[in-house]
Backbone as a ProteinNet text record, in pm:
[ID]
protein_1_A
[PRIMARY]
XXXXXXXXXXXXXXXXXXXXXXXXXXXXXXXXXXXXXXXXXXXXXXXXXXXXXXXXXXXXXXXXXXXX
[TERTIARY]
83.3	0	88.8	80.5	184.3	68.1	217	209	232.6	128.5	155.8	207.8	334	409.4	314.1	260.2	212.3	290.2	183.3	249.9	348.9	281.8	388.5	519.1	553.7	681.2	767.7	689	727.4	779.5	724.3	757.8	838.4	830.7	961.3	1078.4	1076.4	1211.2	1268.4	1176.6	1253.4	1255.7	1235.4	1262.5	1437.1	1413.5	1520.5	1693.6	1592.8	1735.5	1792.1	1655.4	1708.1	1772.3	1729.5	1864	1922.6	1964.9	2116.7	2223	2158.6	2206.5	2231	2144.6	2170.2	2258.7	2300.2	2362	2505.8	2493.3	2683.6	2677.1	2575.2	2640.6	2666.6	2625.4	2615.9	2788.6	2810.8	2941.2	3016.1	3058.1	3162.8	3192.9	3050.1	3104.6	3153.8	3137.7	3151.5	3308.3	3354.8	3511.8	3518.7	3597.8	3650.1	3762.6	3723.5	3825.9	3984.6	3978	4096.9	4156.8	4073.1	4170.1	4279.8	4370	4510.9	4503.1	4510.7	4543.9	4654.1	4746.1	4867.8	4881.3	4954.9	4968.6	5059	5044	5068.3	5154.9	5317.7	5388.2	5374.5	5427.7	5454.5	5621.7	5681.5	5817.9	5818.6	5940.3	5925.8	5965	5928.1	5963.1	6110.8	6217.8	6340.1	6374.8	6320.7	6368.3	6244.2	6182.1	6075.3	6071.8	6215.8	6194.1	6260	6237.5	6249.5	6351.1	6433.2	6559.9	6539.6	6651.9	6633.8	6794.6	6843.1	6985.7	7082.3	7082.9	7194.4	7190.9	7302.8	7332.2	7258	7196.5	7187.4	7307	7325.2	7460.2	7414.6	7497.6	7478.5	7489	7419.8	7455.5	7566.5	7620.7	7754.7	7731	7811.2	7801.6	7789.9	7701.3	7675	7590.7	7507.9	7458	7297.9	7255.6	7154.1	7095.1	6957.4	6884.7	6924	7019.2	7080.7	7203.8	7243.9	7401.9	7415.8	7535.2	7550.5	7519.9
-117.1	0	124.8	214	327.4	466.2	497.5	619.9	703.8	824.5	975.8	1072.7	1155.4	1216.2	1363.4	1371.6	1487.5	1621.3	1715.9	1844	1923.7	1958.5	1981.7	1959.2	1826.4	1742.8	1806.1	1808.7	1833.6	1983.7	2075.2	2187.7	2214.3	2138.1	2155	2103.3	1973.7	1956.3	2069.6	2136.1	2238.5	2349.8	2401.4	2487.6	2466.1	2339.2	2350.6	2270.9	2235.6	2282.6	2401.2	2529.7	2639.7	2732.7	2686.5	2720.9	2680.4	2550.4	2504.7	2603.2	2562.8	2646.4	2795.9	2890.7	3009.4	3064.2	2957.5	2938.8	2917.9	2828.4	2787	2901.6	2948.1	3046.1	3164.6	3192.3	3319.9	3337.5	3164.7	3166.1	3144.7	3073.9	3109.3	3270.6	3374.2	3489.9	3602.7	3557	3646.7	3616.6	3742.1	3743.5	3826.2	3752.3	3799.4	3891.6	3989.3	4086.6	4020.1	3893.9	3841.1	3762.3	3776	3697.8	3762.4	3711.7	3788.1	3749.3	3855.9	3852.7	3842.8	3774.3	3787.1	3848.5	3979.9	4022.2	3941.3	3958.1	3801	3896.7	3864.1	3998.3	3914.9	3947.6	3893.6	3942.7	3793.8	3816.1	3815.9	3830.6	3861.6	3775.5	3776.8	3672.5	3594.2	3711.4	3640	3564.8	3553	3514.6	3454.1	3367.4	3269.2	3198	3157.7	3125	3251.3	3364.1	3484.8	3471.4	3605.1	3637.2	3529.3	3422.6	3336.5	3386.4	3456.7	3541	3508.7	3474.8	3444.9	3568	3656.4	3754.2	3739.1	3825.4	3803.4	3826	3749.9	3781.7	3860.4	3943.9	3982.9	3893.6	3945	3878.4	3862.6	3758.4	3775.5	3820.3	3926	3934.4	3811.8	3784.7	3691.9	3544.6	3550.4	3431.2	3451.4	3578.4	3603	3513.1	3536.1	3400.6	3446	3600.9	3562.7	3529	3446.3	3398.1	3247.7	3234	3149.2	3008.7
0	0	0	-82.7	-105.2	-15.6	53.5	139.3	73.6	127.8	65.9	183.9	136.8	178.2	218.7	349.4	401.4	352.4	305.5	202.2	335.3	477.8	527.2	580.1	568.4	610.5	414.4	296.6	209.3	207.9	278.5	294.9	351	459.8	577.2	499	435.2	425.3	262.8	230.3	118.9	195	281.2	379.2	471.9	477.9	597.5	468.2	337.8	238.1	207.6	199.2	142.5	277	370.4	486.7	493.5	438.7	456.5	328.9	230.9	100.9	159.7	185.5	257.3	301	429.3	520.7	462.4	387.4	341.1	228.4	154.1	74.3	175.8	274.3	375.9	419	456.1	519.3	402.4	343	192.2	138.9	170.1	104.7	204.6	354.3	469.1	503.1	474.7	531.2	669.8	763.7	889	858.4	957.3	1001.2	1030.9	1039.1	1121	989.8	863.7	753.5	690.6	678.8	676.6	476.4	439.7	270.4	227.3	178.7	116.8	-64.9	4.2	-140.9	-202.5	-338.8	-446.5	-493.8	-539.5	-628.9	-736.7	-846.8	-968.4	-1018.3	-1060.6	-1076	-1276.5	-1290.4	-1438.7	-1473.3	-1628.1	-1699.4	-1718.6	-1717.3	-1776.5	-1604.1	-1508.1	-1363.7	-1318.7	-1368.3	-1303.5	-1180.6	-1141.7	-1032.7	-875.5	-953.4	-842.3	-794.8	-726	-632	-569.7	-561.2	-460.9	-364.7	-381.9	-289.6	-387.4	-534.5	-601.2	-651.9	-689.1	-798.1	-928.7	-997.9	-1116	-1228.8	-1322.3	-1367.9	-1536.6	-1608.3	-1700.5	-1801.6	-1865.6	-2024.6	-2068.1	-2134.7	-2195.7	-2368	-2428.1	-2537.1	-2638.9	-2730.7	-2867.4	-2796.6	-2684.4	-2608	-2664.4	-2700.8	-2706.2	-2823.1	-2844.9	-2917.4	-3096.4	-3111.9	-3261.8	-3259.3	-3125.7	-3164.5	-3221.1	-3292	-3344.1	-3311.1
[MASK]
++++++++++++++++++++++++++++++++++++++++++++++++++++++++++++++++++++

């Protein structure tokens, strides 16, 4: 014998989804005063892996990409 699902137990439970949904979207977009941001630098191209404390050294004359 098939049971029918009372409309308010149906209500309730899309009610107490769209507070859950709410709720985690509420907290995902709420930032605390206490979150620490790290500014991101950007290093350049010819040094990808950034000052790591080595000198950078100059170019040597004829190395460049029209040398032989």
């Amino acid at each position: 014998m098939k049971r029918e699902v009372p409309t308010w137990v149906a209500v309730l439970i899309i009610v107490a989804v769209l507070a859950i949904a709410g709720f985690w979207l509420y907290r995902s977009t709420a930032r605390s005063s206490s979150d620490v941001v790290v500014e991101q630098t950007f290093g350049s191209e010819s040094d990808p892996y950034g000052k790591q404390g080595t000198p950078t050294a100059t170019p040597r004359a004829g190395t460049g990409a029209s040398s032989p």
